[in-house]
DSSP file (Angstrom, degrees, kcal/mol; ACC not computed):
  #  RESIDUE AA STRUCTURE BP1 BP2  ACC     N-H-->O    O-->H-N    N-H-->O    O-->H-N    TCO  KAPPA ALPHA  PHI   PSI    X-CA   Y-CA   Z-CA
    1    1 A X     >        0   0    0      0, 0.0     4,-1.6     0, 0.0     3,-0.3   0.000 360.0 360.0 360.0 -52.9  148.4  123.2   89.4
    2    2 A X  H  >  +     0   0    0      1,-0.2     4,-2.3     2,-0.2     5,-0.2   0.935 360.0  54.7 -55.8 -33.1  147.5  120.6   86.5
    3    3 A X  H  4 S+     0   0    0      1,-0.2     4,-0.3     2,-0.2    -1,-0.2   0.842 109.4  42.3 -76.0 -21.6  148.5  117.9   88.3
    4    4 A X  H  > S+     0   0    0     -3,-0.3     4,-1.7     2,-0.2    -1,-0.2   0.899 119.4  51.7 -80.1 -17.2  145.9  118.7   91.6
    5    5 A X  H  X S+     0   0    0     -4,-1.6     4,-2.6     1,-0.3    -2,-0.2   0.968 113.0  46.6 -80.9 -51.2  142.9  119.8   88.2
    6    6 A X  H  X S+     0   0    0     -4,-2.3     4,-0.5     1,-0.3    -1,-0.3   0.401 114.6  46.5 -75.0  -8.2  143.8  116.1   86.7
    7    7 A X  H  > S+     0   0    0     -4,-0.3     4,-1.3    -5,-0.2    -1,-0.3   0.651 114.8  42.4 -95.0 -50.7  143.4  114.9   90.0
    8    8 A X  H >X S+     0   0    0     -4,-1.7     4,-2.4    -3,-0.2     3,-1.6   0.997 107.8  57.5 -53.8 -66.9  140.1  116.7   90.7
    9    9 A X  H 3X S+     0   0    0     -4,-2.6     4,-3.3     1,-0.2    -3,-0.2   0.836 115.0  42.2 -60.6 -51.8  138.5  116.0   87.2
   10   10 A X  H 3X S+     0   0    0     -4,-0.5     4,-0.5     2,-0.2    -1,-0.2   0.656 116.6  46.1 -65.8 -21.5  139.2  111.6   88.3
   11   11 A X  H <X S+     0   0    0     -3,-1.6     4,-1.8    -4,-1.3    -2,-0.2   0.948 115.5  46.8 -80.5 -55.3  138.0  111.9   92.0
   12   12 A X  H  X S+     0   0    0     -4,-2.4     4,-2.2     2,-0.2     5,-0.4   0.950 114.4  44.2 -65.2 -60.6  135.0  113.9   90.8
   13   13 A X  H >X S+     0   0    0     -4,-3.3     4,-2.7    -5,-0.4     3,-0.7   0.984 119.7  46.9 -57.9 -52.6  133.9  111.3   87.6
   14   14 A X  H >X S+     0   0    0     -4,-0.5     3,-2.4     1,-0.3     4,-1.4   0.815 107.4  54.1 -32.1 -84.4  134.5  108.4   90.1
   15   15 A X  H 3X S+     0   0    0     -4,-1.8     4,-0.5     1,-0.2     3,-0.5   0.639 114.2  41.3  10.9 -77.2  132.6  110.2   92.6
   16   16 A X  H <X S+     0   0    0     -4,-2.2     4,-1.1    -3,-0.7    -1,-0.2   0.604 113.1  54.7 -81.7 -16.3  129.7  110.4   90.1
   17   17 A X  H <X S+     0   0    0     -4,-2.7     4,-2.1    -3,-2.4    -1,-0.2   0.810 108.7  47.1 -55.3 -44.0  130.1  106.9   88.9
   18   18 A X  H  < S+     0   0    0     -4,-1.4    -2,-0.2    -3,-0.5    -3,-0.1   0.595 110.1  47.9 -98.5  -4.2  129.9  105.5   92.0
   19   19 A X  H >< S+     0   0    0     -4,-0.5     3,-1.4    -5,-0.2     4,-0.3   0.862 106.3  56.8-101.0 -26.7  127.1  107.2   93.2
   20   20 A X  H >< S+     0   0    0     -4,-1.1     3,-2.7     1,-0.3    -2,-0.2   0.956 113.1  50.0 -31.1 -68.8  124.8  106.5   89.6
   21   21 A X  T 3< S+     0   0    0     -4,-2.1     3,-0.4     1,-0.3    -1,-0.3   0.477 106.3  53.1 -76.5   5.0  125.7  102.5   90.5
   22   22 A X  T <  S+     0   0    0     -3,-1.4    -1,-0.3     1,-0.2    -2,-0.2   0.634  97.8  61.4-111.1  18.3  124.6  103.0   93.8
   23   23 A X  S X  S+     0   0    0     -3,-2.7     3,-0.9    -4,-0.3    -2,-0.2  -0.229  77.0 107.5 -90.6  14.0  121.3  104.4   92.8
   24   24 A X  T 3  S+     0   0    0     -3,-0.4    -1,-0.1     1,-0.2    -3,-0.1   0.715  80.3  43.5 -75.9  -4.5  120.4  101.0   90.9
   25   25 A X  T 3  S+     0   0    0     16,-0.1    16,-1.4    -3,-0.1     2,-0.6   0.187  95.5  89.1-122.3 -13.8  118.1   99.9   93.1
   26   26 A X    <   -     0   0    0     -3,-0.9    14,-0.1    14,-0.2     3,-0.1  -0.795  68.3-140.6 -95.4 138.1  116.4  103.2   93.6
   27   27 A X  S    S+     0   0    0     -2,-0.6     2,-0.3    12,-0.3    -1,-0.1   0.957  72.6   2.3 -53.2 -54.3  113.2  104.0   91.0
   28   28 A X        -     0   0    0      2,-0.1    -1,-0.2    87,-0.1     4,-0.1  -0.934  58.1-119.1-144.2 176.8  113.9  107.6   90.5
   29   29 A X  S    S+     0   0    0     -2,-0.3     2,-0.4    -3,-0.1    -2,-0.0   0.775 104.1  42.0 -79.8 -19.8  115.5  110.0   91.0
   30   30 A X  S    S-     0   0    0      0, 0.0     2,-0.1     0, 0.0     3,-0.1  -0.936  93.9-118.2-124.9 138.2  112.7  112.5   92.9
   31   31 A X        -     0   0    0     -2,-0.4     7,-0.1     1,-0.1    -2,-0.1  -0.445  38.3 -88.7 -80.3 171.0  110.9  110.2   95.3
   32   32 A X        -     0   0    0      1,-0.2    -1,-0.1     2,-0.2     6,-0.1  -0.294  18.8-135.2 -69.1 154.0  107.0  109.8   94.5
   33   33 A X  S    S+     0   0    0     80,-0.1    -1,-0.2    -3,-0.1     4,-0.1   0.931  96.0  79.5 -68.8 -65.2  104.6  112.3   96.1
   34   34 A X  S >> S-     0   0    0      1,-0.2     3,-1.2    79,-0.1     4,-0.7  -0.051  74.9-155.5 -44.5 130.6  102.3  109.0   97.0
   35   35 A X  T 34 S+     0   0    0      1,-0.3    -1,-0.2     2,-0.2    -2,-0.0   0.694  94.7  68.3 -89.8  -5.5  104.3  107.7  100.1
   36   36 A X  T 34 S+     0   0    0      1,-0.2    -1,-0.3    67,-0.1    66,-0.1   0.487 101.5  49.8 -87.9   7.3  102.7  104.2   99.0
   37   37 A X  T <4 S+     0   0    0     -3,-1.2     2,-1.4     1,-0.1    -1,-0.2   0.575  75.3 105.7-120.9  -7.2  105.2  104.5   95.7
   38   38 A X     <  +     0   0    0     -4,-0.7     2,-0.3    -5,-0.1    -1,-0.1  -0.592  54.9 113.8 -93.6  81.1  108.3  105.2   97.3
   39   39 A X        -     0   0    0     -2,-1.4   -12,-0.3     1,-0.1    -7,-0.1  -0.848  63.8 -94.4-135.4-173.5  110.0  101.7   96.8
   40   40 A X    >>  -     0   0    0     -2,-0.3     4,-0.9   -14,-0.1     3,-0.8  -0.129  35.8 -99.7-102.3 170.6  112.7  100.4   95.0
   41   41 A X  H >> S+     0   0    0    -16,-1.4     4,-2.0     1,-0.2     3,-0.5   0.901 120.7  51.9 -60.4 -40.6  113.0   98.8   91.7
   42   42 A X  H 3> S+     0   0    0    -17,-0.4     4,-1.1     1,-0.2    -1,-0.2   0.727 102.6  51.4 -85.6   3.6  113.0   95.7   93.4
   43   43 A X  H <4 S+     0   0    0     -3,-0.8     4,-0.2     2,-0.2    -1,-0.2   0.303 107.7  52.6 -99.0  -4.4  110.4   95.9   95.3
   44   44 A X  H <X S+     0   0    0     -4,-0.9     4,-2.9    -3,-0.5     5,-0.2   0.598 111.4  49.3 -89.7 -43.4  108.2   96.8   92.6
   45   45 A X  H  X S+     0   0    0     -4,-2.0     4,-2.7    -5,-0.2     5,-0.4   0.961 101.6  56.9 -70.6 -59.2  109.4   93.9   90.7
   46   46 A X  H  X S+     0   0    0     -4,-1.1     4,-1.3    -5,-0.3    -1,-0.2   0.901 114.6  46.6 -23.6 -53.7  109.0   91.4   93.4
   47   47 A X  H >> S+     0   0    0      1,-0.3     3,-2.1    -4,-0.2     4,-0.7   0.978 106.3  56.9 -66.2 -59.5  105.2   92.8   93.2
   48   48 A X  H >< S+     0   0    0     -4,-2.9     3,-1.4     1,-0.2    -1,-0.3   0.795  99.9  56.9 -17.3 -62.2  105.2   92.6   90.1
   49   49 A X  H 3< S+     0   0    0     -4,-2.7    -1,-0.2    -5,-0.2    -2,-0.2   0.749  96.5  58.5 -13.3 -63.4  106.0   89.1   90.1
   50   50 A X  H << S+     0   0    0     -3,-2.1    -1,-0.2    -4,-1.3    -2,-0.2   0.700  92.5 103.3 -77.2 -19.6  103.2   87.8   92.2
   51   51 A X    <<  -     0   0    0     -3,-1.4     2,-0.2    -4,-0.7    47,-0.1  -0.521  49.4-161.7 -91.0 159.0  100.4   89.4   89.4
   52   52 A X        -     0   0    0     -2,-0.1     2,-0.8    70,-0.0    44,-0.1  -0.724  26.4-123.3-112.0 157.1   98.5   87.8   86.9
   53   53 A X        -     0   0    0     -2,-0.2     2,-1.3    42,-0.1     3,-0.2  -0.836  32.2-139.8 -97.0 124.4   96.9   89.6   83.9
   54   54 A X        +     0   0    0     -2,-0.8     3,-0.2     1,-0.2    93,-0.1  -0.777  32.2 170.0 -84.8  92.0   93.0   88.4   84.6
   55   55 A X  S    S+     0   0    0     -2,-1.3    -1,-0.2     1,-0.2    92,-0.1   0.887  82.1  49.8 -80.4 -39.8   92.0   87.7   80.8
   56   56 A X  S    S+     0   0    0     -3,-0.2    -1,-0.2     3,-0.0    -2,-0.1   0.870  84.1 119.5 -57.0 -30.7   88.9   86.1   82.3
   57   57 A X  S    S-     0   0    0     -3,-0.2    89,-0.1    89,-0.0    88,-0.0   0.169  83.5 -89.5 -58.6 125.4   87.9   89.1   84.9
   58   58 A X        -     0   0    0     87,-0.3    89,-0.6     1,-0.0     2,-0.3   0.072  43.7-127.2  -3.4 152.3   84.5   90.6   84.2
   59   59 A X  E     +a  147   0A   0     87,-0.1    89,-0.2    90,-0.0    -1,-0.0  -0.855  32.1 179.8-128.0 150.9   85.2   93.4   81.6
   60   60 A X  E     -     0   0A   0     87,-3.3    88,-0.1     1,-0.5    -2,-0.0   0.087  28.4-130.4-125.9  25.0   83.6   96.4   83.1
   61   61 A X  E     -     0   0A   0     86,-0.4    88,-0.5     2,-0.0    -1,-0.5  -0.234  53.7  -5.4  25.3-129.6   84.3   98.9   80.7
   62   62 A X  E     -a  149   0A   0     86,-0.2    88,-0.2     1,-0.1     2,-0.1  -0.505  65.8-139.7-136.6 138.2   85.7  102.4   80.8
   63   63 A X        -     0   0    0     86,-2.5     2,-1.6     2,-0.2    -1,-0.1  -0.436  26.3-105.9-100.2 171.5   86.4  103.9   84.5
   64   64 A X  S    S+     0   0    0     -2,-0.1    17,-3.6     2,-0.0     2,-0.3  -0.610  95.2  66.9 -70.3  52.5   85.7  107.2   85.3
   65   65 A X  E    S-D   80   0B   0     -2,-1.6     2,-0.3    15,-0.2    15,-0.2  -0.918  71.5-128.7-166.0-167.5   89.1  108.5   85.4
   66   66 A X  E     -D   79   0B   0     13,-3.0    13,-1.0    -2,-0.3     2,-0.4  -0.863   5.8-146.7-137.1 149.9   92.0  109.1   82.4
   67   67 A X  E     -D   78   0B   0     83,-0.6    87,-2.2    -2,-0.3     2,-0.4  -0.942  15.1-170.3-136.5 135.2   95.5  108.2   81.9
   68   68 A X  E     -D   77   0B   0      9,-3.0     9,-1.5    -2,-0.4     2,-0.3  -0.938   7.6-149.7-119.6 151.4   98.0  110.4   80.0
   69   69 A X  E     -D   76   0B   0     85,-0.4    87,-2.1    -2,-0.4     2,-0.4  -0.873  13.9-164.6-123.7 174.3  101.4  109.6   79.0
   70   70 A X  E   > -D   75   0B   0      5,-4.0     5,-1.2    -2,-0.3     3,-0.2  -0.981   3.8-177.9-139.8 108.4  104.8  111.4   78.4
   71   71 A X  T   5S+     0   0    0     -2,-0.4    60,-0.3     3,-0.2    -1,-0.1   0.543  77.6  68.4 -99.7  -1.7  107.0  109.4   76.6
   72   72 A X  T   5S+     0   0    0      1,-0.1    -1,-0.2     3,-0.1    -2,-0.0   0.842 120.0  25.2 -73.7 -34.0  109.9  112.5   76.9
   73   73 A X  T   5S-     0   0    0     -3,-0.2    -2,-0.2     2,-0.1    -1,-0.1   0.077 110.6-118.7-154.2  68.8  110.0  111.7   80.4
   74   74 A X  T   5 +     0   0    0      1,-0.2    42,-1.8    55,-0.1    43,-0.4   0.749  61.4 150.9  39.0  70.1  108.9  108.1   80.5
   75   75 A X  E   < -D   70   0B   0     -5,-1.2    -5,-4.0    40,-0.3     2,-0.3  -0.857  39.3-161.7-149.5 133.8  105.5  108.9   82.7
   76   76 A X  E     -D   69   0B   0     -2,-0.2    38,-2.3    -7,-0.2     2,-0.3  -0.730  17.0-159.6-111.0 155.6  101.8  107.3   83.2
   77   77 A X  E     -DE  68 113B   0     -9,-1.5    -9,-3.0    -2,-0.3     2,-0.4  -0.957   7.6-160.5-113.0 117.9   99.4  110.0   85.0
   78   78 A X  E     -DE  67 112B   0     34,-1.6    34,-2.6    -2,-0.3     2,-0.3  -0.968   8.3-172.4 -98.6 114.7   96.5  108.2   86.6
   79   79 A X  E     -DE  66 111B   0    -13,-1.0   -13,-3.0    -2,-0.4     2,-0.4  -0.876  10.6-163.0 -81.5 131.7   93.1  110.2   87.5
   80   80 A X  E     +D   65   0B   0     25,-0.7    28,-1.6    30,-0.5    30,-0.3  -0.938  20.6 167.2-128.5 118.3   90.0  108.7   89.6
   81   81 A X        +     0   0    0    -17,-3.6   -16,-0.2    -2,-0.4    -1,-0.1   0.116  39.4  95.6-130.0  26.1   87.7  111.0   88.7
   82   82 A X  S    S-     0   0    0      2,-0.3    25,-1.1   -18,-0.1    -2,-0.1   0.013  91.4 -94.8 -81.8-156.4   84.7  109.1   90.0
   83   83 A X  S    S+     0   0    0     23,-0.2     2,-0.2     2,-0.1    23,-0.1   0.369  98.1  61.0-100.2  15.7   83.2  109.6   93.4
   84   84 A X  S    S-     0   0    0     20,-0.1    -2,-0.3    21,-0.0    23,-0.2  -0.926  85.9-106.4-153.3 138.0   85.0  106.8   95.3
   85   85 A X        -     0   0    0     -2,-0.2     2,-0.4    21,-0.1    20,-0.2  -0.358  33.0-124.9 -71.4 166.9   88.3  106.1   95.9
   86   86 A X  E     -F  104   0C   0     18,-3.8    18,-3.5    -4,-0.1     2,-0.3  -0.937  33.4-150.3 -93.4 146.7   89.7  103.4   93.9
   87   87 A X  E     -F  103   0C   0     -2,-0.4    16,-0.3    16,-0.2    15,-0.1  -0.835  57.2 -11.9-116.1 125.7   91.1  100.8   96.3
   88   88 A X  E    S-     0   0C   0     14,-3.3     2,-0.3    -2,-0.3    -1,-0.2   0.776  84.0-173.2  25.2  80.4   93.9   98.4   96.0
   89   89 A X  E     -F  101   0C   0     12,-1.9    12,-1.8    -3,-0.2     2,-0.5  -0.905  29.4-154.5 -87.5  93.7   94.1   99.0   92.5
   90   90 A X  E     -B  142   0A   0     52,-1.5    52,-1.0    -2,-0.3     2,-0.6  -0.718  16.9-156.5-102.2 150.3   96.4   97.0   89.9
   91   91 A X  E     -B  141   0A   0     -2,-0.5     8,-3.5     8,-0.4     2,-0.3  -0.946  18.4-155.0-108.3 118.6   97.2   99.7   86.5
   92   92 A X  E     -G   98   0D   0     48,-2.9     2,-0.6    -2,-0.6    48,-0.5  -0.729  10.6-162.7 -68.8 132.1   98.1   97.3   83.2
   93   93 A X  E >> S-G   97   0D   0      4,-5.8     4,-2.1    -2,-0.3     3,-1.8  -0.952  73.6 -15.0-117.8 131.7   99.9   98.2   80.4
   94   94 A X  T 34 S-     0   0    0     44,-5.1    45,-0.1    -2,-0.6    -1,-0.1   0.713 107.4 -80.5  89.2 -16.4   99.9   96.6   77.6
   95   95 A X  T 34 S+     0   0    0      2,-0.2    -1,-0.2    43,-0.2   -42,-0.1   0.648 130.9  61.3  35.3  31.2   98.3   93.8   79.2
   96   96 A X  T <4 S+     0   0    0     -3,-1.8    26,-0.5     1,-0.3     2,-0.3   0.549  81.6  71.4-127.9 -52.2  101.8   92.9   80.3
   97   97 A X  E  <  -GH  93 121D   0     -4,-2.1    -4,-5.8    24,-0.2    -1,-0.3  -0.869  63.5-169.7-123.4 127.5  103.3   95.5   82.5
   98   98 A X  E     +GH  92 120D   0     22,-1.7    22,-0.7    -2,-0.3     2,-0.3  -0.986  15.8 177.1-128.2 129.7  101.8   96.0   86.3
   99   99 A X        -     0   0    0     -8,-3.5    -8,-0.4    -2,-0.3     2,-0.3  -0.689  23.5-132.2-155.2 120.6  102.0   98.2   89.2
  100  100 A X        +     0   0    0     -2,-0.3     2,-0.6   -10,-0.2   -10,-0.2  -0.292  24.0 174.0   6.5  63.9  100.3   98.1   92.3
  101  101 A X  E     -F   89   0C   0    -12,-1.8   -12,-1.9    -2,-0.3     3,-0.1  -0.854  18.1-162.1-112.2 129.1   98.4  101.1   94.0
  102  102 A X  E    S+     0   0C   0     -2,-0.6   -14,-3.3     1,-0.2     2,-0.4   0.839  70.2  16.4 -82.7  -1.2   96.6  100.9   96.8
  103  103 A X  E     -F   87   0C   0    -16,-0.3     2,-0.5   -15,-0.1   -16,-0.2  -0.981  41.2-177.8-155.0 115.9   94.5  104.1   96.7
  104  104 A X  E     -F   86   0C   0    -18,-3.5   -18,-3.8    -2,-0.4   -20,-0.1  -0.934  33.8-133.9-134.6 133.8   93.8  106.3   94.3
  105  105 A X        -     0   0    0     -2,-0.5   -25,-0.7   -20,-0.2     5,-0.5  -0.280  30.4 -95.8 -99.4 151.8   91.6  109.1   96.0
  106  106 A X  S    S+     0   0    0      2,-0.1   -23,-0.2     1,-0.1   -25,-0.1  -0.284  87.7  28.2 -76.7 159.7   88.4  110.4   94.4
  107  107 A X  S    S-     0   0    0    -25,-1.1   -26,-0.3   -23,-0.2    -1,-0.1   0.987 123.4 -72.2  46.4  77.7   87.1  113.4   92.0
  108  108 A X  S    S+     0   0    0    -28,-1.6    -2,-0.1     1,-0.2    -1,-0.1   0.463  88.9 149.9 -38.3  66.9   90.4  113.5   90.7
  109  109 A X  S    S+     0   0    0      1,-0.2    -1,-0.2   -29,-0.2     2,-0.2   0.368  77.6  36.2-103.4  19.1   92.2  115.2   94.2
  110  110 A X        -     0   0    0     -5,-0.5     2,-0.8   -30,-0.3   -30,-0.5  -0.915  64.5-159.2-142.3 135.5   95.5  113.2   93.1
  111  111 A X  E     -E   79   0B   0     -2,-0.2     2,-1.2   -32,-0.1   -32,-0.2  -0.877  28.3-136.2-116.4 141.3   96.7  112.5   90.0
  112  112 A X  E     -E   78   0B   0    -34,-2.6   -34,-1.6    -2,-0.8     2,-0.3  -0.491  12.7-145.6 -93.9 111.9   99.1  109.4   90.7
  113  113 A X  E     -E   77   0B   0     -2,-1.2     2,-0.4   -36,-0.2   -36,-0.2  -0.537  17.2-170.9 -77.1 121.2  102.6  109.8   88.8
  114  114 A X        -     0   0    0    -38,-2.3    -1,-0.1    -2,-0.3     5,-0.1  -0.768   9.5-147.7-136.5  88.1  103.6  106.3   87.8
  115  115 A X    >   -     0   0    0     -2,-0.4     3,-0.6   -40,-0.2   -40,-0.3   0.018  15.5-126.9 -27.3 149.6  107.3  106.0   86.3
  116  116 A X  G >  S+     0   0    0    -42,-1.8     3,-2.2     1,-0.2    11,-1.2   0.898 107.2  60.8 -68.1 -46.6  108.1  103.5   83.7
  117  117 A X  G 3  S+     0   0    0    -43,-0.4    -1,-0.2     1,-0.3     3,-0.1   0.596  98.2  57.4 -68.4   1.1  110.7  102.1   85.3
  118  118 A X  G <  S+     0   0    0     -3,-0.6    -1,-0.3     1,-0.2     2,-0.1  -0.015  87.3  95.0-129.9  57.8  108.5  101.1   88.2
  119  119 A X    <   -     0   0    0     -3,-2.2     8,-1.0    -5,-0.1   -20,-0.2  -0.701  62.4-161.9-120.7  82.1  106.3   99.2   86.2
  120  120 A X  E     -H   98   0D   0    -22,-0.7   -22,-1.7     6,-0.3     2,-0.2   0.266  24.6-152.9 -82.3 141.2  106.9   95.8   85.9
  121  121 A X  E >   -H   97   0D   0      4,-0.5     3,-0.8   -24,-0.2   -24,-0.2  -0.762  53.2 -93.0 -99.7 165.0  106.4   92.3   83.9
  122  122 A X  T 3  S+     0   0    0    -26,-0.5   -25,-0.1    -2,-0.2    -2,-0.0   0.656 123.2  54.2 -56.2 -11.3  106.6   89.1   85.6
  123  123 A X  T 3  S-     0   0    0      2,-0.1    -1,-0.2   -75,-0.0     3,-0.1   0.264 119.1-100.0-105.0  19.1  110.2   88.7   84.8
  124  124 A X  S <  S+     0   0    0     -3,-0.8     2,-0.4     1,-0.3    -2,-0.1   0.753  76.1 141.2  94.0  30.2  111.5   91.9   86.2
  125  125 A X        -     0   0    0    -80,-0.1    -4,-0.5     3,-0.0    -1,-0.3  -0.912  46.5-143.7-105.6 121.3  111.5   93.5   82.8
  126  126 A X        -     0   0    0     -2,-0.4     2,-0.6    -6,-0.2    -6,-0.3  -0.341  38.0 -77.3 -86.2 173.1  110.3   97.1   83.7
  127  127 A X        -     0   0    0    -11,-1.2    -1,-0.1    -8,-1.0    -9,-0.1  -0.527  63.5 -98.2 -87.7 128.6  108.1   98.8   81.0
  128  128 A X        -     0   0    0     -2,-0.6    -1,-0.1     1,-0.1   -11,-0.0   0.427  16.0-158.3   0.1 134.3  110.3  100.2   77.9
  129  129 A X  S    S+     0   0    0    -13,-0.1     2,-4.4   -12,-0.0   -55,-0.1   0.574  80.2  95.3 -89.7  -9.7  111.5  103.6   77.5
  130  130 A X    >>  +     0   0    0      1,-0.2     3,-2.6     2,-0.1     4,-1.6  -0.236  50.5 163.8 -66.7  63.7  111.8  102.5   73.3
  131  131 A X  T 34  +     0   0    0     -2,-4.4    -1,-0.2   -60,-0.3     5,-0.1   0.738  66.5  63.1 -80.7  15.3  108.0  104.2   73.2
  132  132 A X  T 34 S+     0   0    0      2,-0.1    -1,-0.2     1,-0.1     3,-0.1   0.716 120.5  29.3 -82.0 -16.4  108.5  104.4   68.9
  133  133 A X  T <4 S+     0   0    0     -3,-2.6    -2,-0.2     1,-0.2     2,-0.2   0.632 132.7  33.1-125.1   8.8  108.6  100.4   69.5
  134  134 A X  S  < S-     0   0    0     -4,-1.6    -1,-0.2    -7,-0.0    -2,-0.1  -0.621  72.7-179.6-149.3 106.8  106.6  100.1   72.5
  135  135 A X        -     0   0    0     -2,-0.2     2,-0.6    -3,-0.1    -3,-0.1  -0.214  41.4-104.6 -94.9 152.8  104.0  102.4   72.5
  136  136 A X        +     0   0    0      1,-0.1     3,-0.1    -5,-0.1    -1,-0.1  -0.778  53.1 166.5 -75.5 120.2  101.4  102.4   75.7
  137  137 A X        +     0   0    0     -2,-0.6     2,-0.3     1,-0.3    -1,-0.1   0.865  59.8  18.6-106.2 -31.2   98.4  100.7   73.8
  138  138 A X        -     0   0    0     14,-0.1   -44,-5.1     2,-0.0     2,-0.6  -0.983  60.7-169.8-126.7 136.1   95.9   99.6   76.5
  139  139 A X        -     0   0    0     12,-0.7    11,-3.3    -2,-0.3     2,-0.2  -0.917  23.5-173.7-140.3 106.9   96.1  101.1   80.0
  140  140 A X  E     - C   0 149A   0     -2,-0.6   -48,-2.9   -48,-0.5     2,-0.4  -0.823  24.9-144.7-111.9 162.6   93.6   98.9   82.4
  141  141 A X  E     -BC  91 148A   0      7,-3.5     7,-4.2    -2,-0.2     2,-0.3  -0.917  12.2-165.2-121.8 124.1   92.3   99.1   86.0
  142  142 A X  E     +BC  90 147A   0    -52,-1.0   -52,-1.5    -2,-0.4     5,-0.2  -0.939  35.4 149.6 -97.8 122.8   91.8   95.3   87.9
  143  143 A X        +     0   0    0      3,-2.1   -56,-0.1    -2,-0.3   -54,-0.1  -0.062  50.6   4.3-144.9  67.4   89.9   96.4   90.6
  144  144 A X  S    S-     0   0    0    -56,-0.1     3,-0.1     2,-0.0   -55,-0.1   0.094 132.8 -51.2 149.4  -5.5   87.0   94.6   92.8
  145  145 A X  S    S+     0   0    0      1,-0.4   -87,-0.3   -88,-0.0     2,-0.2   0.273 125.9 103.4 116.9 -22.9   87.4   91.3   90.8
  146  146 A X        -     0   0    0    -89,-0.1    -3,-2.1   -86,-0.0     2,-0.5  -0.777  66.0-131.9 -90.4 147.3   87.1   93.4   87.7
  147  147 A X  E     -aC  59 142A   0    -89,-0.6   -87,-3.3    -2,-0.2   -86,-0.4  -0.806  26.4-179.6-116.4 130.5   89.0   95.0   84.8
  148  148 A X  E     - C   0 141A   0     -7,-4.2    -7,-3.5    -2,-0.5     2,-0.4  -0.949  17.8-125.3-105.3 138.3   88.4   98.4   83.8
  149  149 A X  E     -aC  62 140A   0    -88,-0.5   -86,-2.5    -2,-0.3    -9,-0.2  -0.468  11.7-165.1 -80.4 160.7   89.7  100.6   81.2
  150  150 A X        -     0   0    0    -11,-3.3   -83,-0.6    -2,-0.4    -1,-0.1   0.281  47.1-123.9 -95.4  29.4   91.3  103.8   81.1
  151  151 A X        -     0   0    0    -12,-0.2     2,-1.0   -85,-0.1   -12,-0.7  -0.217  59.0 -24.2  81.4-178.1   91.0  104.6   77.5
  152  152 A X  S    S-     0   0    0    -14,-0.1   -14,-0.1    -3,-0.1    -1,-0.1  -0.647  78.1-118.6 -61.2  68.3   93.2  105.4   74.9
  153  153 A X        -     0   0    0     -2,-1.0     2,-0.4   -85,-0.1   -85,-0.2   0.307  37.7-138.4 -50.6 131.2   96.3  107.0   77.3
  154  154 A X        -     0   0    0    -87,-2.2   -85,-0.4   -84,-0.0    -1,-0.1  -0.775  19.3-100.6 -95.4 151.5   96.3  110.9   75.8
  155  155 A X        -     0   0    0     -2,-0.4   -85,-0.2   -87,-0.2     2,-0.1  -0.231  31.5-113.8 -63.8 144.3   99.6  112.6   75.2
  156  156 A X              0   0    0    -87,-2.1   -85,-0.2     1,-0.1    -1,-0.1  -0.573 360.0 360.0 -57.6 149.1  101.1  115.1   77.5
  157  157 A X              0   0    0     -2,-0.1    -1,-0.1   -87,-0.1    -2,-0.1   0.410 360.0 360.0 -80.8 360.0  101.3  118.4   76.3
């Protein structure tokens, strides 16, 4: 009897070992609602990759939508609460950290859940969980040829 429990207890951590490393490649753990967000960590970096932070871009000021974050479980929420969708969209953090949407529908009938970990720099460094040393400070919308913000992100409750 001990020997088949001591036996169990090493197949079972393996087991869970081996399936953790074979989630590395996955973003999370519950895929995204958006069916445009369900790719992998590398396929978010790769995208990543290819953007540039436009410091020249038009500044267009402050969009008609919000972003909140939850730094307990490392979450942007974006909301277009203008009258148009936004369209092939990139969300900054930071002026650093990028990811890619193409649609975010108008009067706020999605609010688009964006992981940390599929948010990206140019060198594949996804955005921090550390948030007491890297706090979200600026959260902007490139869209049209222009950058907007989304304010100040406010906390989740």
């Amino acid at each position: 009897m001990r020997i088949a429990a001591f036996t169990f207890q090493h197949v079972f951590t393996i087991a869970v070992v081996a399936l953790l490393a074979g989630c590395t490649t996955r973003p999370t753990f519950f895929s995204n609602a958006d069916p445009a967000l369900r790719k992998t960590s590398a396929q978010f970096s790769a995208d990543a990759a290819k953007r540039n932070y436009e410091t020249d871009a038009p500044r267009s000021g402050t969009a008609n939508g919000a972003a909140e974050v939850d730094y307990g479980i490392h979450r942007l929420s974006i909301v277009n609460s203008s009258s148009e969708d936004w369209k092939d969209v990139e969300i900054w953090l930071n002026k650093k950290y990028v990811i890619f949407i193409p649609v975010v529908p108008a009067q706020a009938a999605h609010v688009e859940m964006l992981d940390f970990k599929n948010i990206f720099d140019q060198n594949g460094n996804s955005f921090p969980t550390d948030s007491a040393v890297t706090p979200i400070d600026t959260v902007e919308m490139f869209k049209d040829g222009k950058m907007y913000s989304l304010g100040q992100p406010r906390l989740a409750d």
